[in-house]
N, C-alpha and C positions, 0 to 999 in steps of 0.2 A: 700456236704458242701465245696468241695475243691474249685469247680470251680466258684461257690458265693464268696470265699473267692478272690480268682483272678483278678474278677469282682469286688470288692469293692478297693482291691489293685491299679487295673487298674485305677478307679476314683481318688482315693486318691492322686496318681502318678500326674494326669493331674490337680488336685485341685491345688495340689504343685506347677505346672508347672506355676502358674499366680502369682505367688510371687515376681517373679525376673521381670519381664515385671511393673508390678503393681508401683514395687519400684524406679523402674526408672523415672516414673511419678515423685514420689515423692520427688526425687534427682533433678530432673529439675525444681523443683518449690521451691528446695533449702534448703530442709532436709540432712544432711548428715547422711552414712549408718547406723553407729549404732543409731541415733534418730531415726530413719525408721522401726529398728529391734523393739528398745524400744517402739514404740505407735504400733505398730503390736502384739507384745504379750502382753502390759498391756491392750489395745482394745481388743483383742478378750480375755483375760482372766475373764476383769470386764462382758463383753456380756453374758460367758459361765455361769459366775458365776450369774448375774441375773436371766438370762433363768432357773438355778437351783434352785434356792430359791425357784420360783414358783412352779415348776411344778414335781421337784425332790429333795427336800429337802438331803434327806437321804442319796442320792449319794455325798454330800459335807461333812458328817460324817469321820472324818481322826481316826481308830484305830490309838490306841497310840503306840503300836509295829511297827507300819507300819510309822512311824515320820520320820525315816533314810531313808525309802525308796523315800517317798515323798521328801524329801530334795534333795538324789541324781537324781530323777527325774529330777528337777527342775533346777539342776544348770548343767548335764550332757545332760540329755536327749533336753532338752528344749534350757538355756542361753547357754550352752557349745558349742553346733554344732555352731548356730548361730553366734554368739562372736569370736570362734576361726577362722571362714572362715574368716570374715569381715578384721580380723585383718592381716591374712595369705595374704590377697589379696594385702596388703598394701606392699610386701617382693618378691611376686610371679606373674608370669601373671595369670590374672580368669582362663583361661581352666586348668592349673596345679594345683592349689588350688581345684581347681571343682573337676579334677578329683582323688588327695588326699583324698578330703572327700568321694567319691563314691568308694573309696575303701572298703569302707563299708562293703558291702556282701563277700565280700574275711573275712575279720577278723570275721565277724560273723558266717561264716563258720568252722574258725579255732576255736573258740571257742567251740562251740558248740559241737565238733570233741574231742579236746584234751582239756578241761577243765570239761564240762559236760560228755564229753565220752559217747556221743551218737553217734551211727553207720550210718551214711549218707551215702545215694544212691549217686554214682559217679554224677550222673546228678548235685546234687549239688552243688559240686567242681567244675563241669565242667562247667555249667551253670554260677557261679559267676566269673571266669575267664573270661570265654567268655565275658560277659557282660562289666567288666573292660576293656578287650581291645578292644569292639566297642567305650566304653567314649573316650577312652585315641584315636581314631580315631577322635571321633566326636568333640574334643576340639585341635585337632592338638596336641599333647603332645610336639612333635617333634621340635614344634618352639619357647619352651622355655624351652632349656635345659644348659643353666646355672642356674643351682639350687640356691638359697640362703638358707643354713642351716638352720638356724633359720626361715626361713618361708616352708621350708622344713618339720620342727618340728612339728609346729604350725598346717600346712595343714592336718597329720598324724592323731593330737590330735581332729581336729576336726573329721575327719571319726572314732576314737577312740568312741568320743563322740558319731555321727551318729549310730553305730555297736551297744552302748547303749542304746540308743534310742529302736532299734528295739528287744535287748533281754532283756532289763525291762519290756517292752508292753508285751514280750511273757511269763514273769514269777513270777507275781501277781497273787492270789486264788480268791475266789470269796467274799474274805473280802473287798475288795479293789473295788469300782466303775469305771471304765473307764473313764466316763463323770465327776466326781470328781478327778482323777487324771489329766486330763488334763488340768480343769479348775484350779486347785491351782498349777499345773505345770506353767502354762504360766504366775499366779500371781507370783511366784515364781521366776521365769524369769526377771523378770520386778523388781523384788527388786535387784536380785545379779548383773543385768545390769546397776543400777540409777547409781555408781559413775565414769561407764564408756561414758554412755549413755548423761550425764547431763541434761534429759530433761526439766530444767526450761531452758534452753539455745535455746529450738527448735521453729523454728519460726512459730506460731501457727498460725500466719494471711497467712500464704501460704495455708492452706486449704481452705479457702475460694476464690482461684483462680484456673484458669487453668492451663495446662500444656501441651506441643504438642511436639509431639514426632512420627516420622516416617510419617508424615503426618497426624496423627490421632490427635484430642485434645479433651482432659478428663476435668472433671474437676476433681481436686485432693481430694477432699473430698469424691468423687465417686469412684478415682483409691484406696483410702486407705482402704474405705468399703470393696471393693468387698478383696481386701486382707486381713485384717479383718475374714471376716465371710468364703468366699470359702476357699480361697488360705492359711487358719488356721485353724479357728473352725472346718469347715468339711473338711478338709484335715485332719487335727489331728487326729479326732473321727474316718471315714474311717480309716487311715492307723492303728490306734492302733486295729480295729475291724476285720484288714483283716491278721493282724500278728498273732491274738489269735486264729485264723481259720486255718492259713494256716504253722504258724511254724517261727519262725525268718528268718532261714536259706533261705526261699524263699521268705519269705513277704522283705527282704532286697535285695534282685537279681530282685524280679518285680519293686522294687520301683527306682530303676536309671534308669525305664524308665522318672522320671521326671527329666531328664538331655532334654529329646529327646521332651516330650511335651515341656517345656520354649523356646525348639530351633523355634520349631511349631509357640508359640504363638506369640513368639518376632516374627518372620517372618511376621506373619497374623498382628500383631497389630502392632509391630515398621517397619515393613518396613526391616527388618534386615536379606538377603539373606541366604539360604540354599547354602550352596555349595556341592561339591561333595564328598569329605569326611564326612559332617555332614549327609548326603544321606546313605552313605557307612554303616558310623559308627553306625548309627541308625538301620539301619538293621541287621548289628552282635549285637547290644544290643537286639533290639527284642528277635534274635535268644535266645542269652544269658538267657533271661528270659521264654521264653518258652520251653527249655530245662530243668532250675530250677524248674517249676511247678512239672516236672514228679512226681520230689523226691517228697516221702512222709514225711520225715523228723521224720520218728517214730526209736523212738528206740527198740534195739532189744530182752535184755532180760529182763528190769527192766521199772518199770511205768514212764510214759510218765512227767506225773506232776510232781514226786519226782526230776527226772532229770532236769527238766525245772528251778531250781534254778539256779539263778545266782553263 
């Protein structure tokens, strides 16, 4: 199951990785970011939510106990990551904000370790470090090291966010649907983002145009799709499917490899060089992540489940 788990991880990862490429279309055709965030999760949240009416009803059933969790879902797991990069980036250069949030796996580790008090295999620890410092290669850290405090914060808050993301997915029972949590996740999303978002504001005839970028030209109703449906809905469903398989602590160390896939994609589709640090660094994140898999992430003397609360 482990290695299925890794295998869906792995996708999830590269699903992710067409978001940032995708968006960029979008921006050039004169969306600003958080509009781009906003029609990205109310689009694939209305999609998820139809697809369920039909054909899974049940799964959109919210227990009423389970209301808080849905809410913190939705405004941490979901609006929160998103929201707090976008705004970080406004204070910090992308690669430091980037790599902020992909701190991720480090806090999820700490967590897990000293709040949960579950016993992890060194590979863990060692694994989410590593991988942190191939990002912090692969975005140059080095060359923007005047900090701005306050977007300092913000950056923190979002991989804060990110670290939640991946130990709500790993700590829901089997009251809770997956495919129902995601789909009122990202509706959820889309509501706490409207008064930032202003989407009556966004200019909706640029979907019906093109947009060119790196030599390549899309048409932007086709760059938002494919963001949309891969680079969300089945990014989502994978990564939440490959955390419950595989444990936070590692579903969050494999998944910065979608730092390494957008570096990929942006190259293949915008035209936007690899250099030799993002070469480098990518290889110490692989490392990072393949070393993470080892652990098994079980705890040692008490049940697996009970621990698993947040």
């Amino acid at each position: 199951m482990r290695y299925t788990g890794l295998a869906i991880a792995f996708v999830s990862a590269w699903c992710f990785a067409f978001s940032g490429p995708m968006a960029k279309f979008l921006g050039e055709a004169g969306l600003a970011p958080l509009e781009s965030v906003w029609a990205r999760m109310a689009g694939a949240g209305l999609l998820l939510l139809a697809v369920l009416v039909v054909v899974k009803p049940r799964a959109l059933r919210i227990p009423r106990s389970r209301l808080p969790f849905f809410g913190a879902y939705a405004v941490m797991a979901v609006a929160g990551v998103q929201a707090l990069y976008f705004v970080a980036i406004t204070r910090l250069p992308v690669g430091i904000a980037l790599l902020l949030e992909f701190m991720a796996p480090v806090m999820v580790v700490l967590w897990v370790r000293f709040v949960r008090k579950v016993r992890l295999p060194r590979a863990a620890f060692v694994g989410a470090v590593v991988a942190v410092a191939g990002l912090a290669i692969v975005v140059e850290a080095w060359q923007g090291l005047r900090i701005d405090l306050l977007g300092l914060l913000l950056g923190l808050a979002a991989g804060a966010c990110c670290a939640g993301y991946f130990l709500m997915s790993d700590s829901f029972g089997d009251d809770v649907d997956p495919l129902g949590l995601i789909a009122w996740g990202m509706i959820g999303a889309a509501v706490v983002l409207l008064p930032f978002s202003q989407p009556w504001n966004i200019p909706w005839e640029a979907f019906t145009t093109e947009a060119t970028l790196g030599g390549h030209t899309l048409p932007v109703l086709g760059a938002y799709l494919w963001m949309v449906v891969v680079a969300t809905v089945v990014a989502y469903i994978l990564g939440v499917n490959a955390v419950r398989r595989l444990s936070a602590a590692v579903g969050a160390t494999v998944a910065s490899l979608e730092v390494i896939g957008g570096a990929v994609v942006a190259w293949a589709l915008l035209g936007e060089a690899l250099g030799l640090f993002q070469i480098i660094g990518g290889l110490i994140v692989i490392s990072g992540a393949l070393l993470a898999q080892t652990a098994t992430a079980k705890p040692v003397a008490e049940p697996e489940r009970e621990l698993s609360r947040i």
